[in-house]
N, C-alpha and C positions, 0 to 999 in steps of 0.2 A: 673514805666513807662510801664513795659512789660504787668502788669493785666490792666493797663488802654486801651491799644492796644483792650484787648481779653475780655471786658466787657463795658456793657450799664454803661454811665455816671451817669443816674436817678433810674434805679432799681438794680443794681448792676451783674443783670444775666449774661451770656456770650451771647456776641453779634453776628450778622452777620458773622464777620471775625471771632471770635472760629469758629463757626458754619459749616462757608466751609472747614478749615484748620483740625480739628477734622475729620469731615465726610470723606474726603479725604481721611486722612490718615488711617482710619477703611474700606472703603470700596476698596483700595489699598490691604489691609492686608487680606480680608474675603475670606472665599471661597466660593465655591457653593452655597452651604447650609445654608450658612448664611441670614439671613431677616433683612430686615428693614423698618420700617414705618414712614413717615413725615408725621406730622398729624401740619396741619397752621390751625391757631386759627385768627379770627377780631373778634374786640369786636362789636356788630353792634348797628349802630347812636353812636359811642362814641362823633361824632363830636359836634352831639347836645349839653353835656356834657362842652365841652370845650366854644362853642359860647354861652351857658349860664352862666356857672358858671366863667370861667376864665379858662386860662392855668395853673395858680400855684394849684388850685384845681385838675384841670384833671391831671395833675402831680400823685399828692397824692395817689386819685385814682386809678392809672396805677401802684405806688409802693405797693398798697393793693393787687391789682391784681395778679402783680407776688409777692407777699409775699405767696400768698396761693397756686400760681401752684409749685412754687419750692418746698414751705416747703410738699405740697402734694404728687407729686409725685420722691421724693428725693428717688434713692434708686432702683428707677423703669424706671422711664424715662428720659431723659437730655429737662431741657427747656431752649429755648431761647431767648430773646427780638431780632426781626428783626426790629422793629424802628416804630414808631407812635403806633396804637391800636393793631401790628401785632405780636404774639408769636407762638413760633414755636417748639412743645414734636418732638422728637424722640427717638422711642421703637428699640430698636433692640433685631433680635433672639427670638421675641415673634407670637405665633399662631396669625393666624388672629381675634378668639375670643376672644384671648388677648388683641388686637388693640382694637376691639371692645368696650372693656369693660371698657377701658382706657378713650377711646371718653365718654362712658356714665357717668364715674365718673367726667369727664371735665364740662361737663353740669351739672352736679348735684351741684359743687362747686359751678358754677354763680345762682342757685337757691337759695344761701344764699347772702343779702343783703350785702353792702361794707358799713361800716360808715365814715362818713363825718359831723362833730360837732354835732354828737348824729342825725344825719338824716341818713336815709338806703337810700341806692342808686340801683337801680339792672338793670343788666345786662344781656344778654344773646351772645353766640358766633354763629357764623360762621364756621362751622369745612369742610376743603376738606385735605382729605387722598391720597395721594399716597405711592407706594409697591414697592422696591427693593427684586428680580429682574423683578418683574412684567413688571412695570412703567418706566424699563431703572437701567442705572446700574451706572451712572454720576450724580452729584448733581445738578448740571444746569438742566439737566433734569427732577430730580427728583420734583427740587424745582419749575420749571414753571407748572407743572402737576398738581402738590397739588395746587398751587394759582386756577390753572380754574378750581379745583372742588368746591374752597373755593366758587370761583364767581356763580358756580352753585346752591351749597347749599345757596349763600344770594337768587339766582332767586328762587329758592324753599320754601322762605319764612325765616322769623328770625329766627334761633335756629338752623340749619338744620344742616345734616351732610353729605355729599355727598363722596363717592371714585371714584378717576379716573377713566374714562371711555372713550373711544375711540371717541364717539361719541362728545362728551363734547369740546373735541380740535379741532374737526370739524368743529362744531357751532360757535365755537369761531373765527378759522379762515375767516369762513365767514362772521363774523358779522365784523370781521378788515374789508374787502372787502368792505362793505358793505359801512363803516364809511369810507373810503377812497374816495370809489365813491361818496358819498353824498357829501363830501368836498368841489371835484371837481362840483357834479351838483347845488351848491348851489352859486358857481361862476360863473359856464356858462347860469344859472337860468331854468336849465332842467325840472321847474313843471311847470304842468296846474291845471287850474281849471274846472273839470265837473259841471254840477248841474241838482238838481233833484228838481223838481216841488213839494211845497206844494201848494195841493189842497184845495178848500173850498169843504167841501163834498154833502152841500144839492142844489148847484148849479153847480158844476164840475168845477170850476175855478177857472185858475192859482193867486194864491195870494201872491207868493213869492216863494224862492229857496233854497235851502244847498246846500252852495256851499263843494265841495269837493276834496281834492288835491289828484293828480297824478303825478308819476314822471317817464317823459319821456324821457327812457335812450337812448342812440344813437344808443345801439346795440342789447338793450333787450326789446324795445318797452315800452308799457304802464306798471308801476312796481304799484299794489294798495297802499296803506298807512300802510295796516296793515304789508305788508314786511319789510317796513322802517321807521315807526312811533316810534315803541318798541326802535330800536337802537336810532333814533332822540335823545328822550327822557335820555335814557340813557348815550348820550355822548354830552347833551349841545347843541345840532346842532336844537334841536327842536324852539329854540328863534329865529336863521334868517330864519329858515324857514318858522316859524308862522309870521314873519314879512312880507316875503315873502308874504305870505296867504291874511294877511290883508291888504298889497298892492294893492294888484291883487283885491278883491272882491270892494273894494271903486272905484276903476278906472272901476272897470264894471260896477258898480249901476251909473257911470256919464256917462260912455255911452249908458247904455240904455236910462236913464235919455234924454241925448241930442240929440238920436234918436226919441224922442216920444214916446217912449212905456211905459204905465201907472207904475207910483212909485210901485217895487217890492222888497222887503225887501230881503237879503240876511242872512240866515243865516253860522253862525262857530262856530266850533270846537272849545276849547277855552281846552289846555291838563293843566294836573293839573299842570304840573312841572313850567306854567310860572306864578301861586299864590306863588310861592318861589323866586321869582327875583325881582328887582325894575324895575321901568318905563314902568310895564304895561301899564296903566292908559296912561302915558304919550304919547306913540306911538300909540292908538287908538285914543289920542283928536289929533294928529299932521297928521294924514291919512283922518281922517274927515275936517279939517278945509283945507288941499291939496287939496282936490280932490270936495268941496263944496258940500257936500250930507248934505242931513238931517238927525241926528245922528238915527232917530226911523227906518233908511232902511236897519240899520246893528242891526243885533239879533245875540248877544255870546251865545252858548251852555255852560253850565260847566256839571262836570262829576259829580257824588255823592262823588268820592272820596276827594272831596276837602272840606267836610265837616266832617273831619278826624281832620281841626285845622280851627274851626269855627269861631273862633274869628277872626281869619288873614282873614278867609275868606268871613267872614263878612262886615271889612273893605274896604275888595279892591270890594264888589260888590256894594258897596253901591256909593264909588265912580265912579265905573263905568256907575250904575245908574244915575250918578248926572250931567255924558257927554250926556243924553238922549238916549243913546243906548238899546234895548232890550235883556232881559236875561231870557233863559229859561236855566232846568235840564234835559240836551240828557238821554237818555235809563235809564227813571223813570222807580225804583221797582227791584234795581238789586245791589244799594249799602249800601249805609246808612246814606240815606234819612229818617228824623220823622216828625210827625206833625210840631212836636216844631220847627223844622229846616224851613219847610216853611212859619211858622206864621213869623219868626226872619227876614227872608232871601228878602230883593226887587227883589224876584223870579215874572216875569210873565206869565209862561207857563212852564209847563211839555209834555214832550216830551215821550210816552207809547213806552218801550221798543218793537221789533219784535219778542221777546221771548214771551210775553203777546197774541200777535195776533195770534203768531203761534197753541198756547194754548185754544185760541176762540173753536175749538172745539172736545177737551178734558173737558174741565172743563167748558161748555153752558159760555163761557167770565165771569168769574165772576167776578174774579178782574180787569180786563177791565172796567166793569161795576162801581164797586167798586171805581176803580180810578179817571174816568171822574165825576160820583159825588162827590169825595170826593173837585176835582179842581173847582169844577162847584160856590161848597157850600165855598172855601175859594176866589173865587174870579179869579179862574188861567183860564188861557186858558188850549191848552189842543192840539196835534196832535199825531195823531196815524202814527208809524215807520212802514215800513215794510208789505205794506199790495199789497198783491199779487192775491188773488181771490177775484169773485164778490160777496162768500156768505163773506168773510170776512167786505169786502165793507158796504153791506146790513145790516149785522147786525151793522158795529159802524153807523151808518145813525139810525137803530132802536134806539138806547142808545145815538142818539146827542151828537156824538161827531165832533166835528166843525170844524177839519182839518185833513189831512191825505196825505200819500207820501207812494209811493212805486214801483215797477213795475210794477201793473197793472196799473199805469198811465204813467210811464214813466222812463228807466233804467237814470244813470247819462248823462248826456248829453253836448259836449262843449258848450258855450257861446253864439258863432254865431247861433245857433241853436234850441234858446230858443224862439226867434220872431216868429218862423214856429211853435213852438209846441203851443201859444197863440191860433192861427188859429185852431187846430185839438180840445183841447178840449173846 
């Protein structure tokens, strides 16, 4: 009964509960001089794992797992299952090049395949470190430190190894902040929508808009997207707020509509995270068929990165296409975008990154140039991002290219204030 207390049910290692009662009672007893390293292990996407194959598989896997860190580092370091993909070395009394070396051997073990009915499986971790007495000299402490550097090394990309850093629980605190105010601004409905004018460029006229979210906090004014987008995405809150988005822009396209101002097409943002959800599809045809617009006056942007799982995304664009909505690829030339991708894809327009224009004269436009034929000869339309000068201007006008947006026509702008801007250019 007592080892069932003090060990994981499934892999048999010492659990959570060893874990604090141990550490406790060692770092009660140490002195000064003594060290110690928590070093938190995620397996990273093991989820994927599980939602494919099954639980009783990901199971299995997870006992391969810790078969290898125990039987590896027995003798050196104590491991522990803290519960899900989450395992937990702790080195005591070892140099920091010692910690070090530990982590690289931890990585080298996931570089050898897990089998599973004669099929390899691989893996990579997520490692954040924290230091006794560096990091605090309590386990709670110890142990929230290492989690936010774990978090940091996943932002730094799969595999990575991050050590506590002051900085790091900073960020983090802020981004709690950040997630809390969202919460609240997505109940009091604290965004706007700016918009910025795509131009037709060989006549100068407005042909439609991007529209673009703001959030208008009560105390800190207009906050851009890029401050609060990243967190959206990261904590789920990106769904009522893209709903939000798509709200707001069909209720505008019917009031300008029932004003009289000529059919202007509205484009958005479309973030990769909501090709991972159900009832896209669904909430775009339920805001059209509300609001009475014609589904060609709303154009989704998608990102390149959604073409990471081309199948899924193949699907859901096809039926997007199939609501009569328009679909282009925002800031073409910066993911991973192929031919093949746009022959497959009911793409109609590419969208030339502002990295490209800015570049117009360093490199005489040549991918610029490059680009618009290549859309021209499969059939895309084509707007240029970001375009700020008249020699920028002049040259995409030389190389025909057929639409363009930027601040030398006009910074984002609210709503009411797009009727005046028809008049000026």
């Amino acid at each position: 009964m007592i080892y069932h207390s003090y060990h994981d049910e499934l892999t048999g290692l010492p659990n959570r509960r060893c874990f604090n009662e141990e550490l406790n009672t060692w770092l009660s007893m140490k002195s000064q001089t003594n060290q110690l390293a928590i070093i938190f292990l995620d397996i990273d996407r093991f989820k994927n794992v599980t939602d494919t194959l099954g639980h009783s598989k990901g199971d299995y896997l997870l006992k391969s797992i810790s078969k290898r860190l125990s039987r590896h580092f027995n003798g050196i370091a104590d491991v522990y299952r803290f519960g899900g993909d989450e395992f937990t070395i702790v080195v005591k009394n070892r140099s920091l090049d010692e910690v070090k070396e530990i982590t690289r051997r931890v990585k080298a073990l996931f570089k050898k395949p897990f089998t599973l009915h004669n099929n390899p499986y691989y893996f990579s971790v997520s490692i954040g470190i924290s230091l006794s007495p560096q990091d605090g000299s309590d386990i709670e402490t110890l142990v929230k430190k290492a989690d936010i550097a774990m978090y940091r090394a996943k932002e730094a990309g799969n595999n990575s190894v991050q050590f506590f850093k002051n900085e790091a629980h900073e960020t983090l605190s802020k981004n709690m902040k950040i997630e809390s105010a969202l919460r609240q601004a997505i109940e009091k409905k604290e965004f706007i929508l700016h918009y910025q004018p795509l131009v037709d460029l060989n006549n100068q006229t407005i042909i439609g808009v991007e529209g673009l979210i703001r959030w208008n906090h009560p105390t800190l004014g207009i906050i851009p997207p890029s401050e609060f987008i990243p967190i959206a995405e990261e904590t789920g809150l990106i769904i009522p707020i893209s709903e939000w988005v798509l709200d707001a822009a069909c209720q505008q396209i019917q009031q300008w509509q029932d004003s009289g101002l000529p059919p202007n097409n509205i484009a958005l943002n479309l973030s990769p995270y909501l090709f991972e959800i159900d009832g896209l599809v669904e909430t775009i045809q339920r805001m059209i068929q509300q609001y009475e617009i014609k589904p060609k006056l709303l154009e989704l942007e998608i990102t390149e990165s959604i073409m990471q799982d081309p199948d899924r995304a193949l699907f859901i664009l096809k039926e997007l296409k199939s609501l009569g909505v328009s679909l282009s690829i925002d800031d073409f030339g910066t993911g991973y975008s192929s031919l093949s991708y746009l022959r497959r894809f009911p793409i109609d327009t590419l969208k030339i990154d502002r990295s490209f224009i800015e570049d117009i004269k360093n490199d005489d436009g040549v991918l610029v140039e490059t680009i618009i034929m290549m859309a021209t000869n499969l059939g895309l339309n084509v707007i240029a991002e970001g375009i700020e000068t008249k020699e920028q201007l002049q040259f995409l006008m030389d190389v025909s290219c057929p639409i363009g947006q930027g601040y030398l026509f006009s910074r984002p702008i609210p709503g009411e204030d797009i009727p005046n801007l028809f008049q000026k250019l």
